[in-house]
N, C-alpha and C positions, 0 to 999 in steps of 0.2 A: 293225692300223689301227683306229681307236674309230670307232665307229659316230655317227654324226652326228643328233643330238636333231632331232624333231619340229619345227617352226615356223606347223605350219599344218594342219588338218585337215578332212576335210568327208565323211560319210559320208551314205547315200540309201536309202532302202527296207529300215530296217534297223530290226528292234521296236517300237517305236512311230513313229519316228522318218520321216516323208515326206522329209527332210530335215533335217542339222544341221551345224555348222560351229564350230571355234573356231580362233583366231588369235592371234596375240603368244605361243605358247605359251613357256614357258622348261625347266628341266629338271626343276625342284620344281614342279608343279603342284596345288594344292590345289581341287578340286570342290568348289562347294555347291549347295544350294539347297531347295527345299520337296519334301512327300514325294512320289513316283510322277511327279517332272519327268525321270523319264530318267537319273540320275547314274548309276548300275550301268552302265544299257546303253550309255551312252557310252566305260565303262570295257571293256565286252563289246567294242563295235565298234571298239576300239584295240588287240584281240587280231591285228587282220588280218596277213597277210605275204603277202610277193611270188611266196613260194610255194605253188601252190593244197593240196597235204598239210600243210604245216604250219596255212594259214589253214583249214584243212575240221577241223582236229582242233582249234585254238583253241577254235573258236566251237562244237562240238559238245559238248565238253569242260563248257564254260562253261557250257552249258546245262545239263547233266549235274549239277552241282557244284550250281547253285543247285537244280534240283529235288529233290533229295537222296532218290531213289528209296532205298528200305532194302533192296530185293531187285535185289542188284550184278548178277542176270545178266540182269535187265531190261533195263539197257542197251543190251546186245545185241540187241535185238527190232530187228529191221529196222522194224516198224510204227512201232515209237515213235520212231526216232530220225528217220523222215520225218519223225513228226508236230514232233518237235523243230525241222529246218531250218525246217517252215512256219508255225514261232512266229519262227525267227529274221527271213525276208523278211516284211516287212510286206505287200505283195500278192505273193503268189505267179507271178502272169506279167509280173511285172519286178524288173528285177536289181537287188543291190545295186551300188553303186557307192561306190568309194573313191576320196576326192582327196586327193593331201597335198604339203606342201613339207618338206626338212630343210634344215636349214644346209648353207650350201657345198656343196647337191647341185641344187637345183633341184624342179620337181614332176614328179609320178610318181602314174597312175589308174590303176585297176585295178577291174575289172565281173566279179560272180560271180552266173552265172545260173542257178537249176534246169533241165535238161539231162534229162527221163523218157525222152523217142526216141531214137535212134542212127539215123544216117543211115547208110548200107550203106559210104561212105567209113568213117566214123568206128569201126566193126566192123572193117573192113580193119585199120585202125590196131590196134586193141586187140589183133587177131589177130597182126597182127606182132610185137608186144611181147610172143609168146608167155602174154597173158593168156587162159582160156580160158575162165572163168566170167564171163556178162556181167550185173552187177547191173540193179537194175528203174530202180535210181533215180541219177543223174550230178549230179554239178556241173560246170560249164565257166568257166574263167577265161581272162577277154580283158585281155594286157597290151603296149602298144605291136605292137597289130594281129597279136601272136602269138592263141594258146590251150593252153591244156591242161585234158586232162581225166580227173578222177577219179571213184572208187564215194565216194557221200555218206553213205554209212554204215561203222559200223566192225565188224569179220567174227572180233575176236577180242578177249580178255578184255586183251590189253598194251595197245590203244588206247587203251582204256577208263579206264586211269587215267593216260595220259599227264601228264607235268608240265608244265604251262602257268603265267607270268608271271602270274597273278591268283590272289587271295585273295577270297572273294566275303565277304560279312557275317557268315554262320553256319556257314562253312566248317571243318570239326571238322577241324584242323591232325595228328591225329595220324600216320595211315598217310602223309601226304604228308611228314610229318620221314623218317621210317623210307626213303625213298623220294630223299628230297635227302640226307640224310647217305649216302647208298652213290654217290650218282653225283658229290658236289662236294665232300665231308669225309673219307671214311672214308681219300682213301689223301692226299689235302694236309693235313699237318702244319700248316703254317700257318694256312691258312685255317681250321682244326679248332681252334686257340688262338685265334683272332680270336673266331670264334664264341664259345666258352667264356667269352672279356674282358665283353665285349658283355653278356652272357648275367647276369653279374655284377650287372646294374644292379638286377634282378627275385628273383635267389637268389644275395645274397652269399658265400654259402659252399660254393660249386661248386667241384669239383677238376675235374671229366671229364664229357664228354657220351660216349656211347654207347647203340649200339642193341644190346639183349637177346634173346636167344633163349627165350621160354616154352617154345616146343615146336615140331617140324618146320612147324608152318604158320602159327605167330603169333609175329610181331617187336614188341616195342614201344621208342619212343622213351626211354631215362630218362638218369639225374644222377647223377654220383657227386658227396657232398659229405662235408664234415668232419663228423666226429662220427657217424659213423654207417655200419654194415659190410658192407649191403646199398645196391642201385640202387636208385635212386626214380623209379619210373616218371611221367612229365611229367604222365599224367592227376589224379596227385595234385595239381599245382597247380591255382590259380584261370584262369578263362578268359582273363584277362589275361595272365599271364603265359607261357603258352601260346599267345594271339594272337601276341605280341612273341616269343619267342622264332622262332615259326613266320615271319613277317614279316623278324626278321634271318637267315634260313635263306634266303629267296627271294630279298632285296637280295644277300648275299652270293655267289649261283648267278648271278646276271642281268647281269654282266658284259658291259659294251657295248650293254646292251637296255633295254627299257623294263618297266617293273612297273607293275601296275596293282592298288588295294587298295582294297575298299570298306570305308567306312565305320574309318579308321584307326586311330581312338580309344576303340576300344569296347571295355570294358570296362577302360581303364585312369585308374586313380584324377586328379582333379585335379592334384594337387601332385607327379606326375611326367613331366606330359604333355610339359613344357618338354623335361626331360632326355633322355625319349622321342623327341620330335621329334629334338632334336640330336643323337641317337644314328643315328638314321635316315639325315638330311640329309647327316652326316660318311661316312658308307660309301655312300650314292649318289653322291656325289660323288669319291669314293676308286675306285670301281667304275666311272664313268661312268656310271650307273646312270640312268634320265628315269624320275620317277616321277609317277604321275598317281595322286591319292591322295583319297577322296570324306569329308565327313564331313555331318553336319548341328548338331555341335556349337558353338554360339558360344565354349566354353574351348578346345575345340580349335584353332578359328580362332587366338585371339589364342595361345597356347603357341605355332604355327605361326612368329609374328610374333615371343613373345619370343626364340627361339631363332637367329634370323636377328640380334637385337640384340647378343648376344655379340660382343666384338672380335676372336674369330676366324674368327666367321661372317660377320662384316662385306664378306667377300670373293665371297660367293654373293649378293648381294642380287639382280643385274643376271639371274639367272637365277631368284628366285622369282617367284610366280603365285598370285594367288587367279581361279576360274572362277565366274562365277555365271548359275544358269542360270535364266534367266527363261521363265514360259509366259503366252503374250499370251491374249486372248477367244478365239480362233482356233485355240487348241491347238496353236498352236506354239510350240516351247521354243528361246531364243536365247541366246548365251552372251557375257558380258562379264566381258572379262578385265583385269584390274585391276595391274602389276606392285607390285612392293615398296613404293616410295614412296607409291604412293597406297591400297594396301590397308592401308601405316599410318597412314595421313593418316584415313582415312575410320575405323577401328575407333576413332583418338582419337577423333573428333567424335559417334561413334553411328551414320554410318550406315549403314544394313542392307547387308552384302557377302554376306548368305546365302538371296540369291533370292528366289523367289514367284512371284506370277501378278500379273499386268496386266493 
């Protein structure tokens, strides 16, 4: 059964964020707006799930990714990844809270609150479930009057690099190919030629993707192409190319879910962005794929739009979205959403669909 796309969203106490919301969403959603309005963390706070391990590793993850510590066992610091959750809640002695509607399902909240004490029930509990190490620090998630509860930290290096649906801006794509090609390529045929098709569009003369053995503890991602006898390892490409590839490795894995990608178009040339886009669009939709995608480029924007104009993409309009996210005197940041018709309407005319302040 496909998972049924977002329609409505509204997160609280979450990064900068006292509050935010957006609505009309569709399945292509395009993010703008000016710098440090929040588009990332929008993208961060639409990592959440229903369930509180998968949402504690999301957002933990995410944080992790954009800090881009260079020393991996840092990670693991119980200090630091406290100090991580208490970047993620905006005030500490209140909870996040998530509201949202999907299609054909209705709405659905969900409150994730720092949890330091254990009440002598909630030890019982732990005990029961044969846990017997009790961490210093909990998260607790209230959902239709249930809870559960987890350790907010992660106790071991596989957490750590968990694969999560986002791509952050400067997110170095390569350990994470080496990482999706063994869990969603290495043994589907298929899906392993799709990829390769696709892959075409950046390095025409691709025969084979595979992952290479250096030596018992270092794998890297490379290409097998014409002309040539030896792998080419992907860090040989341009970051673009590399973005994109990394990018249709995550659309391709995400099947039934939502992706989430900062900053889409960075680093790829104007004059392919169009083809780029429609490359994307076609297998998120081939996938069911809801993608929420940030950029700050006005080429990007309109590539966004010519791609949609295609007459075979003429069939997705009623699901594209431009987001624009406006911050008033007040520092709040509110979001208007624009669908197809009138986000073409408004880049004919000039005018501004890529945020600011009011």
């Amino acid at each position: 059964m496909e998972k049924q796309h977002l329609t409505y969203f509204k997160i609280e106490n979450f990064k900068r964020f006292d509050s935010f919301e957006m609505s009309n969403l569709g399945q292509f959603n395009l993010i703008v707006g000016d710098n440090n309005v929040g588009k990332t963390s929008v993208l961060e706070g639409l990592l959440f799930d229903e369930d509180i391990t998968v949402l504690s590793t999301h957002y933990l993850v995410a944080a992790l990714i954009r800090k881009d510590f260079s020393d991996r066992l840092s990670l693991l610091s119980v200090a630091r990844q406290i100090h991580l959750w208490n970047t993620i809640f905006k005030y500490a002695d209140k909870p996040i809270t998530v509201s949202l509607s999907e299609s054909g399902i209705g709405d659905f909240k969900i409150e994730l609150r720092p949890h330091a004490s254990l009440t002598n029930d909630e030890i019982k509990l732990i005990k029961d479930k044969l846990i017997v190490t009790i961490p210093k620090f909990w998260l607790k998630l209230y959902n239709h009057h249930e809870s559960q509860l987890i350790s907010a930290y992660f106790e071991n290096d596989e957490s750590s690099l968990a694969l999560i649906p986002f791509m952050s801006a400067t997110q170095s794509s390569g350990e994470k190919m080496v990482d999706l090609f063994y869990a969603h390529f290495n043994s589907d045929k298929a899906r392993r030629k799709e990829l390769e098709e696709n892959i075409k569009l950046f390095v025409s003369n691709l025969e084979e993707v595979r992952v290479h053995r250096l030596n018992e503890d270092i794998e890297i991602f490379s290409v097998e192409v014409s002309n040539e006898r030896e792998l080419i390892p992907i860090a040989r490409y341009g970051d673009g190319t590399i973005r994109y590839i990394g990018i249709l490795m995550d659309v391709l894995s995400s099947r039934n879910k939502r992706l989430m990608i900062d900053e889409i178009g960075a680093g790829i040339h104007f004059t392919r962005l169009k083809t780029y886009w429609k490359t994307i669009l076609q297998l998120c939709a081939k996938y069911n794929v809801q993608l929420f995608a940030t950029t700050h480029s006005l080429e990007c924007q309109q590539a966004f739009i010519e791609a949609f104009e295609d007459p075979e993409m003429q069939q997705y309009h009623k699901d594209a979205r431009n987001i624009s996210l406006i911050e008033n005197k007040q520092g709040e940041v509110k979001a208007i959403t624009y669908d197809f018709e009138q986000f073409e309407y408004a880049l004919t005319i000039g005018f501004n669909t890529r945020g600011g302040a009011r």
